[in-house]
PQR file with spaces between the fields and no chain letter, atoms N, CA, C, O and H, PARSE charges and radii, in Angstrom:
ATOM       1  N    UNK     1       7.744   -7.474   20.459 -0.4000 1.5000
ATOM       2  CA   UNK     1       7.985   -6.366   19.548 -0.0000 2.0000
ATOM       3  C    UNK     1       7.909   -5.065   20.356  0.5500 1.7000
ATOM       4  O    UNK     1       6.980   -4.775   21.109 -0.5500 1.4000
ATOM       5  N    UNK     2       8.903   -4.377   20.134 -0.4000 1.5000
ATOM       6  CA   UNK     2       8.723   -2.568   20.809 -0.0000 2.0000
ATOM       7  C    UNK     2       8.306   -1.785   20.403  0.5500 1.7000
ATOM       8  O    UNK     2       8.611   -1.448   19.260 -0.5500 1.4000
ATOM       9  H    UNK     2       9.658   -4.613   19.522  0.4000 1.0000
ATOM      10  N    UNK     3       7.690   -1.324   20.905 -0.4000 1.5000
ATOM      11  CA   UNK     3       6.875    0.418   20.441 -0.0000 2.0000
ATOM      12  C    UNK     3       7.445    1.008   19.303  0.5500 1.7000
ATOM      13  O    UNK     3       6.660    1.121   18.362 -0.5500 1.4000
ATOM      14  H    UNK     3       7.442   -1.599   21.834  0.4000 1.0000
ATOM      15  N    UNK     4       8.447    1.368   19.143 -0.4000 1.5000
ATOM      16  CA   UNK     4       9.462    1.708   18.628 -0.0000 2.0000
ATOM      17  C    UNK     4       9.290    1.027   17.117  0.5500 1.7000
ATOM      18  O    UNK     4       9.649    1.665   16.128 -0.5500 1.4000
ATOM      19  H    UNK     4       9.085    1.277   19.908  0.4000 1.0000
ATOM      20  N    UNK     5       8.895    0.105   17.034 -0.4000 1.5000
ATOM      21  CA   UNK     5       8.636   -0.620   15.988 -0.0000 2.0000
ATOM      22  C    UNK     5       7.728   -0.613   15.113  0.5500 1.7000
ATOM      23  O    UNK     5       7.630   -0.482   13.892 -0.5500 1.4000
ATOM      24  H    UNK     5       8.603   -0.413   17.838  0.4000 1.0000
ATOM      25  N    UNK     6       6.727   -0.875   16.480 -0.4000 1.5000
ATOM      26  CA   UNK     6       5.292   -0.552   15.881 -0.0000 2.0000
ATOM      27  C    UNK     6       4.847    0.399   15.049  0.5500 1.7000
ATOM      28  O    UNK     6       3.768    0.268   14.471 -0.5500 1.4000
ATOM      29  H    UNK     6       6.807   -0.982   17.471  0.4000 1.0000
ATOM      30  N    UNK     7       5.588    1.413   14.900 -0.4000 1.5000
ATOM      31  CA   UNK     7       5.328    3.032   13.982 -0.0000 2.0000
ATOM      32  C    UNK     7       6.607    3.804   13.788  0.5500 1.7000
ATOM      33  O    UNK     7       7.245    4.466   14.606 -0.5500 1.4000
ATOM      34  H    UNK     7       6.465    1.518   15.370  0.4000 1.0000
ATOM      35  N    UNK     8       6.827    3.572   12.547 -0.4000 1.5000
ATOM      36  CA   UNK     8       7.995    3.653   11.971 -0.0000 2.0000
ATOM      37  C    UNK     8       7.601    5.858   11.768  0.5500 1.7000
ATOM      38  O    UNK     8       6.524    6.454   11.823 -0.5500 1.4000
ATOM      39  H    UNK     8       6.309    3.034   11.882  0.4000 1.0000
ATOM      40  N    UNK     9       8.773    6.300   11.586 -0.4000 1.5000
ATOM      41  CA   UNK     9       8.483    7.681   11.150 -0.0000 2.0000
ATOM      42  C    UNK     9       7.943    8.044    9.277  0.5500 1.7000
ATOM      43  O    UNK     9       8.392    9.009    8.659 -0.5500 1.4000
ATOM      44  H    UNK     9       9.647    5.817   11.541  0.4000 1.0000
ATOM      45  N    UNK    10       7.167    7.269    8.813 -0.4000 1.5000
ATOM      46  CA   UNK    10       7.025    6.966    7.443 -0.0000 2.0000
ATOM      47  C    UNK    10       5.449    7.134    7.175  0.5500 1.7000
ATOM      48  O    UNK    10       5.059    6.689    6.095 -0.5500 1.4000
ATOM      49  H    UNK    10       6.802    6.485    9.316  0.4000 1.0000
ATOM      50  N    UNK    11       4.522    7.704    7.998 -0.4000 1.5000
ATOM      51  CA   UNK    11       3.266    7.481    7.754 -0.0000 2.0000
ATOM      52  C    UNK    11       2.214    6.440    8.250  0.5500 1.7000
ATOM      53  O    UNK    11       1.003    6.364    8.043 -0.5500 1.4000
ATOM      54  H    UNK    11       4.838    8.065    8.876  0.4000 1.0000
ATOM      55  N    UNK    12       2.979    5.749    8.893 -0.4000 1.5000
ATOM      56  CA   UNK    12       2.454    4.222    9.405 -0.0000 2.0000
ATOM      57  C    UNK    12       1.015    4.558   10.445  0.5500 1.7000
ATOM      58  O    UNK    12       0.218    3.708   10.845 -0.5500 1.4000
ATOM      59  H    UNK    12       3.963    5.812    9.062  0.4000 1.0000
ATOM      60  N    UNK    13       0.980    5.968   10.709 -0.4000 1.5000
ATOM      61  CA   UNK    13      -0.045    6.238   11.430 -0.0000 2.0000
ATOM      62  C    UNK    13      -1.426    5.723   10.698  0.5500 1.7000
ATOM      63  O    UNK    13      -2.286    5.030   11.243 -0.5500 1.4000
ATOM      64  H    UNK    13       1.627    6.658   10.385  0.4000 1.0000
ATOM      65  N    UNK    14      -1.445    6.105    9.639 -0.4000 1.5000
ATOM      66  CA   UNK    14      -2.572    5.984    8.906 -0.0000 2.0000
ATOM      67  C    UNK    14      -3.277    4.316    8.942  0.5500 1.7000
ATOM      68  O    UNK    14      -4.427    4.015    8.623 -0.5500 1.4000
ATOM      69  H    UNK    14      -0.747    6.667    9.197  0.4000 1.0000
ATOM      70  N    UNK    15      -1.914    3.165    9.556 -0.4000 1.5000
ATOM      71  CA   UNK    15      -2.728    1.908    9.772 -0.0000 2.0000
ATOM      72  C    UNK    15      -3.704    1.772   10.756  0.5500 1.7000
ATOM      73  O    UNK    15      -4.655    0.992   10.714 -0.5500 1.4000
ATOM      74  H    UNK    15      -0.980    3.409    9.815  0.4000 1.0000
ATOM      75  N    UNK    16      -3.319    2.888   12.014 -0.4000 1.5000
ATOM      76  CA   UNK    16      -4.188    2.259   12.647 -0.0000 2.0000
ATOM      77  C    UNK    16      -5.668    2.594   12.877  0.5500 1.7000
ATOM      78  O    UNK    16      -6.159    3.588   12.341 -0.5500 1.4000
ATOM      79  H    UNK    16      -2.546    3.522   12.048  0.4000 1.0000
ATOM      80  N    UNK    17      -6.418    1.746   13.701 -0.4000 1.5000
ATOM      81  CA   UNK    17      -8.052    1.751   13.906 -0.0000 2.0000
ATOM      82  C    UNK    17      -7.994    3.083   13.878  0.5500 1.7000
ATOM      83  O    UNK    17      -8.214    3.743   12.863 -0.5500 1.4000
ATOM      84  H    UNK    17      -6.019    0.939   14.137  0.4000 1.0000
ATOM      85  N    UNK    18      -7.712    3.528   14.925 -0.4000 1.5000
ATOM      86  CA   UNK    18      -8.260    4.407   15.150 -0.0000 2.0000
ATOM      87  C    UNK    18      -8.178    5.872   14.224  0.5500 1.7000
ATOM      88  O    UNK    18      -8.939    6.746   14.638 -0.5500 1.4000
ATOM      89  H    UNK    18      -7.533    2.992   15.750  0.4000 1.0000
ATOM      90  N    UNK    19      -7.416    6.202   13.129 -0.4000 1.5000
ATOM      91  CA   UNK    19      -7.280    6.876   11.855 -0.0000 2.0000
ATOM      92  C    UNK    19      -7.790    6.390   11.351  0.5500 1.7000
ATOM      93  O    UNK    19      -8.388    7.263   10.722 -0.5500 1.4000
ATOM      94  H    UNK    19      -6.798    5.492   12.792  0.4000 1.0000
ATOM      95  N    UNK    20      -8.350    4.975   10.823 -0.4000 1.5000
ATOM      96  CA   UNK    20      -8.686    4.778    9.784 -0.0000 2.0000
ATOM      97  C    UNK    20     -10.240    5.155   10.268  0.5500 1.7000
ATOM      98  O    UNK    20     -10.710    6.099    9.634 -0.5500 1.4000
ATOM      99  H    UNK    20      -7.864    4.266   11.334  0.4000 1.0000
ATOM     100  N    UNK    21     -11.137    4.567   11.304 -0.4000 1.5000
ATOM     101  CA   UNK    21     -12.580    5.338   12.148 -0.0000 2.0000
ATOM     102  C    UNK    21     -12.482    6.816   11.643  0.5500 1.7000
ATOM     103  O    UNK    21     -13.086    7.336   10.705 -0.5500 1.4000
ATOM     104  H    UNK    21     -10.755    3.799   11.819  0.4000 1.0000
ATOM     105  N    UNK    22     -11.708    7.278   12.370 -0.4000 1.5000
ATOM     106  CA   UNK    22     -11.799    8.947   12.268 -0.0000 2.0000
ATOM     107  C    UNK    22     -11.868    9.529   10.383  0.5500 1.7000
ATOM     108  O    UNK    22     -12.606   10.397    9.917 -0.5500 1.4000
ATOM     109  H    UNK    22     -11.217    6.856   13.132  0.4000 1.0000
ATOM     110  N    UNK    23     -10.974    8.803    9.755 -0.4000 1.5000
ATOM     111  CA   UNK    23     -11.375    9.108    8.470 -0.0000 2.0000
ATOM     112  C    UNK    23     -12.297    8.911    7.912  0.5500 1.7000
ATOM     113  O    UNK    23     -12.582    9.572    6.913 -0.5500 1.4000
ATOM     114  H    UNK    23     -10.375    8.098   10.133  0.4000 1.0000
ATOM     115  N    UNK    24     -13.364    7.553    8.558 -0.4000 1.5000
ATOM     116  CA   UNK    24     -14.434    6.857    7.860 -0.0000 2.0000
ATOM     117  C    UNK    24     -15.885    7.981    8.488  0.5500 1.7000
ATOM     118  O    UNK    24     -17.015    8.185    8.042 -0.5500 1.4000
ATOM     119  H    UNK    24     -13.132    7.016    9.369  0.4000 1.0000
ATOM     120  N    UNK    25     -15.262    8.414    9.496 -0.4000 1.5000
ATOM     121  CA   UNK    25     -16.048    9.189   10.021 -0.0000 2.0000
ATOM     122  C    UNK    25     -16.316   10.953    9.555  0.5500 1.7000
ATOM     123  O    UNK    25     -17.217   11.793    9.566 -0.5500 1.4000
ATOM     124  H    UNK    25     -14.344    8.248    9.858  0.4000 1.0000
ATOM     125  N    UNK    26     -15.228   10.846    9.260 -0.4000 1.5000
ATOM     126  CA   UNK    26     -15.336   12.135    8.487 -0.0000 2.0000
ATOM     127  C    UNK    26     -16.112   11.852    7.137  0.5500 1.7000
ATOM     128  O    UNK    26     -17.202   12.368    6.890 -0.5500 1.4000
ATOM     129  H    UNK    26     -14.497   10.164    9.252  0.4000 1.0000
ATOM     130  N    UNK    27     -15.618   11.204    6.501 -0.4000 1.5000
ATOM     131  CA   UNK    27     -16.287   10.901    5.351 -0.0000 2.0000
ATOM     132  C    UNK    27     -17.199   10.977    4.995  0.5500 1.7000
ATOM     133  O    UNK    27     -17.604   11.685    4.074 -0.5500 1.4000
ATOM     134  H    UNK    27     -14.732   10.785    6.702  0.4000 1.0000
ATOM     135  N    UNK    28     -18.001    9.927    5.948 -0.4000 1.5000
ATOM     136  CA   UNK    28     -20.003    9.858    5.969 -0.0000 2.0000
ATOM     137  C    UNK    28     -20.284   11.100    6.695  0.5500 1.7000
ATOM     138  O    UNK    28     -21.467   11.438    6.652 -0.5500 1.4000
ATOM     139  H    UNK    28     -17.671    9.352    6.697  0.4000 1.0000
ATOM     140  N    UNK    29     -19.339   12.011    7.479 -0.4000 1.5000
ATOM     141  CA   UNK    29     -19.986   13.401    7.780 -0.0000 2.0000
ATOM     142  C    UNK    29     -20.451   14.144    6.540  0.5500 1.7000
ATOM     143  O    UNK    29     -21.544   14.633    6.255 -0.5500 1.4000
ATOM     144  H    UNK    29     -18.378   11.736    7.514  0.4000 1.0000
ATOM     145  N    UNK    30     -19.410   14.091    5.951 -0.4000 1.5000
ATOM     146  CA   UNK    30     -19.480   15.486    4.301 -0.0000 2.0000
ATOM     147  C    UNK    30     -20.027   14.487    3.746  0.5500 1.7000
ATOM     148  O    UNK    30     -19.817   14.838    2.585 -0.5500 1.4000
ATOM     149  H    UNK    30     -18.521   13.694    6.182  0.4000 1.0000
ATOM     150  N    UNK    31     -20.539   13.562    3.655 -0.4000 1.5000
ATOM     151  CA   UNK    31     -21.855   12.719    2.942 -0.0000 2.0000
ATOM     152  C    UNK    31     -22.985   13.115    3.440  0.5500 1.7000
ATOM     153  O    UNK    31     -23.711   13.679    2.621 -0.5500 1.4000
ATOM     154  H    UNK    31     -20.709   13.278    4.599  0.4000 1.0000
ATOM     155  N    UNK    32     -23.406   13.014    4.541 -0.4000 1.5000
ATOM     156  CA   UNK    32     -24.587   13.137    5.316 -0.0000 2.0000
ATOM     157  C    UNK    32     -24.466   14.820    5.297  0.5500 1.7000
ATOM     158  O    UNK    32     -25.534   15.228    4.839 -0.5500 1.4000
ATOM     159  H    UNK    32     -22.816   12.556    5.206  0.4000 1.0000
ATOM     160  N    UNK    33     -23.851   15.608    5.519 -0.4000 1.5000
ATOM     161  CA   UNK    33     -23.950   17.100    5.584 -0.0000 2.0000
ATOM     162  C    UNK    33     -24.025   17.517    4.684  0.5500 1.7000
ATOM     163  O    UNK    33     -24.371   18.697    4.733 -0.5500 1.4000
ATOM     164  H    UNK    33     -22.984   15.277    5.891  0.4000 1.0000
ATOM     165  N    UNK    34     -23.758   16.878    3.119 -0.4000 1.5000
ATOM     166  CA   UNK    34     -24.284   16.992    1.489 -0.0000 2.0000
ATOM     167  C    UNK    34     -25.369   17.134    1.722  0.5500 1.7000
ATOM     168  O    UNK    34     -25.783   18.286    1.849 -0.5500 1.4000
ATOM     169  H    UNK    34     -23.477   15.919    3.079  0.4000 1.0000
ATOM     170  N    UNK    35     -26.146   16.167    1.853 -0.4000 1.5000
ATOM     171  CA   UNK    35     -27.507   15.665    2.123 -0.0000 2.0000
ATOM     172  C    UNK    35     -28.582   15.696    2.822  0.5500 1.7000
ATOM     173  O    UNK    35     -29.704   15.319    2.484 -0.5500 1.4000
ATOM     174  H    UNK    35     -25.810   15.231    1.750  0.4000 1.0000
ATOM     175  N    UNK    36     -28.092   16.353    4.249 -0.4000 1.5000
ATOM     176  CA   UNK    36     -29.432   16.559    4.806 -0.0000 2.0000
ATOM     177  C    UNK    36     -29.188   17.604    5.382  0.5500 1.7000
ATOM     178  O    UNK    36     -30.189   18.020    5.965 -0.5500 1.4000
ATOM     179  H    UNK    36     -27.181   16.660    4.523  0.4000 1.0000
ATOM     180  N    UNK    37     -27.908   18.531    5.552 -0.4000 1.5000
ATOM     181  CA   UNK    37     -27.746   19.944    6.448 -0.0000 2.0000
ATOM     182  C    UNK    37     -27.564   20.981    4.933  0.5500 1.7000
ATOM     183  O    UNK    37     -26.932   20.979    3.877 -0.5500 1.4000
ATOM     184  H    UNK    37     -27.094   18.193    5.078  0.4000 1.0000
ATOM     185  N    UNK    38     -28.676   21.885    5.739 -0.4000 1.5000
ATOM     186  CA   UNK    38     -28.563   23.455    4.550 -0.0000 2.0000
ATOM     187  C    UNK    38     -27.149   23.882    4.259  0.5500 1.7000
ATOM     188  O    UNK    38     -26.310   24.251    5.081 -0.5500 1.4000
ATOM     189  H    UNK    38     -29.190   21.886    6.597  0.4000 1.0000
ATOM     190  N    UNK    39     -26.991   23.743    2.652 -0.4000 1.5000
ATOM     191  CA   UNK    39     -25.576   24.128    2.859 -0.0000 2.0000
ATOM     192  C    UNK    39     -24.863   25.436    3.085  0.5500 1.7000
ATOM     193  O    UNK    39     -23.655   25.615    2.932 -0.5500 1.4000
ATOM     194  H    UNK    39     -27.672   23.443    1.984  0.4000 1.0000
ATOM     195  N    UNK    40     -25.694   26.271    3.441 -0.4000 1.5000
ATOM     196  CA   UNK    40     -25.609   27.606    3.990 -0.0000 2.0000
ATOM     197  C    UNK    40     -25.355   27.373    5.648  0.5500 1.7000
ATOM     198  O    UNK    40     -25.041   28.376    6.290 -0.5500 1.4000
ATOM     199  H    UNK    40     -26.676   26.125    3.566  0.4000 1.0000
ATOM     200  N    UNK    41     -25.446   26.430    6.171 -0.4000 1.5000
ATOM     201  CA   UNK    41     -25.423   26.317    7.066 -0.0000 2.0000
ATOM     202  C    UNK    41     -24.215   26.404    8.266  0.5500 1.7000
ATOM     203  O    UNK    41     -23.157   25.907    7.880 -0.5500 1.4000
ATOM     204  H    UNK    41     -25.701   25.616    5.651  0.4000 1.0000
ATOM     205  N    UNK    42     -24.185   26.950    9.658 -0.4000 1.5000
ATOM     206  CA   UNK    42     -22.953   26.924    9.934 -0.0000 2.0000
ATOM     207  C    UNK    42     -23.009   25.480   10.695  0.5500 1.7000
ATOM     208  O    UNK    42     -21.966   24.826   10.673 -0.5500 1.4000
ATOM     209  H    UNK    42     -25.044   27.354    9.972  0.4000 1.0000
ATOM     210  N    UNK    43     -23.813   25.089   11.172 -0.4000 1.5000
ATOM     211  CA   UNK    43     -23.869   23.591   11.649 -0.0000 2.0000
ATOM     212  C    UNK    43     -23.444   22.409   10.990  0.5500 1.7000
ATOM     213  O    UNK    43     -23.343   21.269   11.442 -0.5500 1.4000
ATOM     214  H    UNK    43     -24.660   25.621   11.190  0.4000 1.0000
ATOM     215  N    UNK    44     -23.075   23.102    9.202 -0.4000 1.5000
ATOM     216  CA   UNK    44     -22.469   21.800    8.322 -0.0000 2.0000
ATOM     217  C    UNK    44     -21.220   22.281    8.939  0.5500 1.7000
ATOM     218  O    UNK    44     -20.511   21.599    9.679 -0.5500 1.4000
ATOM     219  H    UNK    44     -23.157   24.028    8.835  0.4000 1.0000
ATOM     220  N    UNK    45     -20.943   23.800    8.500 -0.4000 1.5000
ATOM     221  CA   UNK    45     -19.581   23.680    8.650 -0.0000 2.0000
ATOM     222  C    UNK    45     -18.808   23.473   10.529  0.5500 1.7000
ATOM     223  O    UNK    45     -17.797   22.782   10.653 -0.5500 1.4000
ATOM     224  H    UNK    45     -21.519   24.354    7.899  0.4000 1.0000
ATOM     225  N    UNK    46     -19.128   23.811   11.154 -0.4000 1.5000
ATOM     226  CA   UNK    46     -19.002   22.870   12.270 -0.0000 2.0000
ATOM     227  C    UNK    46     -18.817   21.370   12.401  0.5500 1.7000
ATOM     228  O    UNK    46     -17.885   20.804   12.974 -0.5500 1.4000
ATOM     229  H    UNK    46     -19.949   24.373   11.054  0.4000 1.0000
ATOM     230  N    UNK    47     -19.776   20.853   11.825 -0.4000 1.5000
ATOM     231  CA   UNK    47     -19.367   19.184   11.737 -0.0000 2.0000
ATOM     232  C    UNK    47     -18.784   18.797   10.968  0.5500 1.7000
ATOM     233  O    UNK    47     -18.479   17.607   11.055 -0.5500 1.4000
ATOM     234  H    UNK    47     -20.533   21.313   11.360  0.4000 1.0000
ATOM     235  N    UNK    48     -18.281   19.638    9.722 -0.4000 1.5000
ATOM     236  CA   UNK    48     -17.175   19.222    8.713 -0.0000 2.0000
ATOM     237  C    UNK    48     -16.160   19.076    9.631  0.5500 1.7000
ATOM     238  O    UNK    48     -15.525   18.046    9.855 -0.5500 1.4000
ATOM     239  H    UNK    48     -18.529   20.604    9.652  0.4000 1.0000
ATOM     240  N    UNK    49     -16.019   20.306   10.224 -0.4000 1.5000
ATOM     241  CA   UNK    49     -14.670   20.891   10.624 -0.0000 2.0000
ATOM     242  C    UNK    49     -13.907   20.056   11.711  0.5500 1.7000
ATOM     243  O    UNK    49     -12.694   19.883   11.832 -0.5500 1.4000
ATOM     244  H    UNK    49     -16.535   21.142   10.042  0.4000 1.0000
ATOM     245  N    UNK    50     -15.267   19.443   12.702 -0.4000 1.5000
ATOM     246  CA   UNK    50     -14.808   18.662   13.965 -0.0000 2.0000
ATOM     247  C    UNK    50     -14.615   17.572   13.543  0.5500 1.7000
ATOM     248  O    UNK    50     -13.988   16.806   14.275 -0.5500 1.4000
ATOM     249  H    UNK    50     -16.252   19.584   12.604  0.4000 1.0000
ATOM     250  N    UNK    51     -15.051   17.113   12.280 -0.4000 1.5000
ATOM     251  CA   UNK    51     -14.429   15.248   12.132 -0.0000 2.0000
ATOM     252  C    UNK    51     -13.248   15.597   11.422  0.5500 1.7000
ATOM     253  O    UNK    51     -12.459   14.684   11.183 -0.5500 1.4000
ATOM     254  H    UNK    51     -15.560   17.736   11.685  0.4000 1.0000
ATOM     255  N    UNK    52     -13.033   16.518   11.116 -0.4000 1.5000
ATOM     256  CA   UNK    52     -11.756   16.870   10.066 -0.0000 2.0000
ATOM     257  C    UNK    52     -10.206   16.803   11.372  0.5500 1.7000
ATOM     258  O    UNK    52      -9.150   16.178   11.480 -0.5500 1.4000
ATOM     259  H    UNK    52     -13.675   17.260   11.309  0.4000 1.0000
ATOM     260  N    UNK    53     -10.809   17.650   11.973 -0.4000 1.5000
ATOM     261  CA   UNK    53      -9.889   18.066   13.535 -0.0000 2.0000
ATOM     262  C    UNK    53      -9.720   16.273   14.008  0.5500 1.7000
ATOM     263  O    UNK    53      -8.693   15.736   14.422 -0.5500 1.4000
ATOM     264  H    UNK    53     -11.666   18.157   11.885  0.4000 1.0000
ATOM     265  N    UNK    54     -10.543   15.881   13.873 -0.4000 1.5000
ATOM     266  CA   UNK    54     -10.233   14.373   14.756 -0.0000 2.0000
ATOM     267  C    UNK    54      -8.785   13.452   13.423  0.5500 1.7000
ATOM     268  O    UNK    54      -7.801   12.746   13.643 -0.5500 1.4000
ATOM     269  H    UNK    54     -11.377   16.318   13.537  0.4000 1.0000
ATOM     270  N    UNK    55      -9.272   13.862   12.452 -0.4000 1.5000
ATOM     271  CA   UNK    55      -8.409   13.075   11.501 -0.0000 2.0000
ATOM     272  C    UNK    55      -6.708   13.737   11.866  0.5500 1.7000
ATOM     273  O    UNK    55      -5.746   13.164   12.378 -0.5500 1.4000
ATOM     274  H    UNK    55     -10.072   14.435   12.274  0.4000 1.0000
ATOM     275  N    UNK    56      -6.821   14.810   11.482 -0.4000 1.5000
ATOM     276  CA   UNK    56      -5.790   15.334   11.523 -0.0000 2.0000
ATOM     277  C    UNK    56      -4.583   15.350   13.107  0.5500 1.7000
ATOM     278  O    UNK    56      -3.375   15.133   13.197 -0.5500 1.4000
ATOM     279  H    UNK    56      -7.602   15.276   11.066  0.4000 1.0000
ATOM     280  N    UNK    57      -5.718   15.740   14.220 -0.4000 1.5000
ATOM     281  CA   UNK    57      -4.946   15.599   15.529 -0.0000 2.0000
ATOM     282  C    UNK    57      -4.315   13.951   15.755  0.5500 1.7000
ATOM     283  O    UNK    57      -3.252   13.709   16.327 -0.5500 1.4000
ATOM     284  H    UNK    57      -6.700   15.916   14.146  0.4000 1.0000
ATOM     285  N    UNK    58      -4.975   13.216   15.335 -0.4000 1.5000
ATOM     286  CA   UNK    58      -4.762   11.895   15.407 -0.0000 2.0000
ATOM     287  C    UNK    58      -3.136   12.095   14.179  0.5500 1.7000
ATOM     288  O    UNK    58      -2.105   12.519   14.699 -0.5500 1.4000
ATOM     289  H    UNK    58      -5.839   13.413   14.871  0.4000 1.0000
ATOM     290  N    UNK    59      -3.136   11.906   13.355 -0.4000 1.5000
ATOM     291  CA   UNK    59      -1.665   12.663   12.413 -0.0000 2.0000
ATOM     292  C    UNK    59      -0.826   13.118   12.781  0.5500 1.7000
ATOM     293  O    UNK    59       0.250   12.545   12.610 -0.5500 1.4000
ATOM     294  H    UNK    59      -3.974   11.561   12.932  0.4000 1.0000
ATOM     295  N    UNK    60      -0.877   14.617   13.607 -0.4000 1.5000
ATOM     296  CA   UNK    60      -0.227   14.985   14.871 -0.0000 2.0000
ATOM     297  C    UNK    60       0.103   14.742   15.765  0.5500 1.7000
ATOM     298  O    UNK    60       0.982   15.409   16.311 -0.5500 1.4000
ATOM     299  H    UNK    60      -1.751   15.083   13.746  0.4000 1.0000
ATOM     300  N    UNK    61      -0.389   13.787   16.269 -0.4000 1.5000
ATOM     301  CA   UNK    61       0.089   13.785   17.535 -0.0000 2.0000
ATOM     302  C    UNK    61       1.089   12.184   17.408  0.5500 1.7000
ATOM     303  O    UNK    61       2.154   11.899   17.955 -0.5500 1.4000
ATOM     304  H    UNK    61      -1.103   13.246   15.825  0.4000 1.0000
ATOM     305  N    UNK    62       0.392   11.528   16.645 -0.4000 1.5000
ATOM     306  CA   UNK    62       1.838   10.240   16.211 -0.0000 2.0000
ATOM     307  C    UNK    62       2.813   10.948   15.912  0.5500 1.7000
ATOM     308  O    UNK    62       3.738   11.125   16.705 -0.5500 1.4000
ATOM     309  H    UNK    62      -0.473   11.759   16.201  0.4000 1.0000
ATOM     310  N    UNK    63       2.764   11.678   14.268 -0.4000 1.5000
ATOM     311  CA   UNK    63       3.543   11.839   13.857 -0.0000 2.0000
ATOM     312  C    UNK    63       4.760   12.887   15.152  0.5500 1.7000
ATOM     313  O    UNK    63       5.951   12.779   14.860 -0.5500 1.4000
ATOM     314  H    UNK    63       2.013   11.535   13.624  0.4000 1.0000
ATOM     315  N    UNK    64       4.538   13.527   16.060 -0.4000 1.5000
ATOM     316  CA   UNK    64       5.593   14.413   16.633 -0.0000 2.0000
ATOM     317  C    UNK    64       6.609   13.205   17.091  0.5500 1.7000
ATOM     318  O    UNK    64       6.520   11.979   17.015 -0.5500 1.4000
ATOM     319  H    UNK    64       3.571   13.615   16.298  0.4000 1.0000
ATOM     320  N    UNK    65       7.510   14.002   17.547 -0.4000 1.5000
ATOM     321  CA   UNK    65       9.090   12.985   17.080 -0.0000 2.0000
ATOM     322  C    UNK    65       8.736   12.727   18.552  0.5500 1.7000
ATOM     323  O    UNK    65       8.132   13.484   19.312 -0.5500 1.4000
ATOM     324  H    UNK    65       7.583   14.997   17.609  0.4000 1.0000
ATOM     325  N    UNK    66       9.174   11.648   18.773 -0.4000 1.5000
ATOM     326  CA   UNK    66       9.196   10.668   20.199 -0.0000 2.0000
ATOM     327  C    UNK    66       8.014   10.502   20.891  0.5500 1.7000
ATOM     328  O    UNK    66       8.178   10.411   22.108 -0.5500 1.4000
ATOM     329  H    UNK    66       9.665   11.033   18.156  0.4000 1.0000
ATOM     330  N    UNK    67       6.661   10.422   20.427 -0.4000 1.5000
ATOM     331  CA   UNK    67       5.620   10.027   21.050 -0.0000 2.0000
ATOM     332  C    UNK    67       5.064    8.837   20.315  0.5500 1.7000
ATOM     333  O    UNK    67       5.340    8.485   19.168 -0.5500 1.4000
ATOM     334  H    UNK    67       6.529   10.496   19.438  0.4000 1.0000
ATOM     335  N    UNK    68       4.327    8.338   21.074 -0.4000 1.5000
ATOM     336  CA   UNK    68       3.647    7.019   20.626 -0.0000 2.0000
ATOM     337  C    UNK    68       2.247    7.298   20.980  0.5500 1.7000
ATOM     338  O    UNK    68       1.670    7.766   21.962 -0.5500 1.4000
ATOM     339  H    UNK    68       4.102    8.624   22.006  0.4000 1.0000
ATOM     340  N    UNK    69       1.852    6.767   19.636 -0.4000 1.5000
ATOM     341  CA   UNK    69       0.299    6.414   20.147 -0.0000 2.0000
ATOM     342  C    UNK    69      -0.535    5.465   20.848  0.5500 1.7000
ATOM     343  O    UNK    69      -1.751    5.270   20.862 -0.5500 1.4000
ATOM     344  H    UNK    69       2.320    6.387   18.839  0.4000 1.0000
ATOM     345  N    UNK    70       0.769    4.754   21.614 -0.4000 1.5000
ATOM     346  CA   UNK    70      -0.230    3.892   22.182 -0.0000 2.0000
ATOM     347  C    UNK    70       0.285    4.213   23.837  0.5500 1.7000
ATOM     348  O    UNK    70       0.056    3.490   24.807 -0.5500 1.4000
ATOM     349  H    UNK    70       1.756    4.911   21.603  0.4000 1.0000
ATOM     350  N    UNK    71       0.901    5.270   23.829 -0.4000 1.5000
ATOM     351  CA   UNK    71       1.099    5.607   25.758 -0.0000 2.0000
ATOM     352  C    UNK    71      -0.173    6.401   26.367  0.5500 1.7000
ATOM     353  O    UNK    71      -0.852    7.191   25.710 -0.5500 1.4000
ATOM     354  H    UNK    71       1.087    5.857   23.041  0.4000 1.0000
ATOM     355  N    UNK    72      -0.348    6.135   27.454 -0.4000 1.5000
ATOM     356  CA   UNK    72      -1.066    6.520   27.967 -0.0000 2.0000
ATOM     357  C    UNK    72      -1.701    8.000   28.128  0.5500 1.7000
ATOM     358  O    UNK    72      -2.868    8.235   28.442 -0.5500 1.4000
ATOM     359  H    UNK    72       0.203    5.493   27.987  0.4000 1.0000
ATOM     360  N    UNK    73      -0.846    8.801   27.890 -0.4000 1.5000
ATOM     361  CA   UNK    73      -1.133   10.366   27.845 -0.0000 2.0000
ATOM     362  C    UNK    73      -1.541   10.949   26.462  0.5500 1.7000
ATOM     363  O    UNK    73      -1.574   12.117   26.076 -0.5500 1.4000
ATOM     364  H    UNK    73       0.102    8.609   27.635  0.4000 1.0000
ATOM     365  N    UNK    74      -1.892    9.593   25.731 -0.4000 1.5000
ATOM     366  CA   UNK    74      -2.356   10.330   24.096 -0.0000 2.0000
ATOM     367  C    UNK    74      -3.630   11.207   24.008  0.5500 1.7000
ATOM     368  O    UNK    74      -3.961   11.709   22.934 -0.5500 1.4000
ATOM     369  H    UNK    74      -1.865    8.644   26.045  0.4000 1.0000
């Protein structure tokens, strides 16, 4: 099977591990930063912000037209 295949231009990013981690990870962040960081705090919003950045760059950088996420320079 070819690369090419593997990730269609349709969203298909979202199958893999490594999006689906980064989302799970964000998740239990703004769980755990509910819960145990002051919510005045800029240290929540910092760690909101950096698991958020991981979800999204991961989105980006599949989704741009002719890259793959599985070459080496990802």
């Amino acid at each position: 099977m070819s690369q090419d295949k593997l990730i269609s231009a349709h969203g298909s990013y979202r199958r893999l591990k490594s999006f689906q981690v980064a989302q799970l990870v964000y998740d239990l962040t703004v769980r755990f930063c509910e819960r145990y960081v002051d919510r005045f705090s800029r240290t929540k919003d910092q760690m909101i912000q950096a698991a958020r950045s991981s979800v999204q760059n991961i989105g980006r950088r599949v989704s741009r037209k002719g890259v793959s996420p599985f070459s080496a320079n990802v």
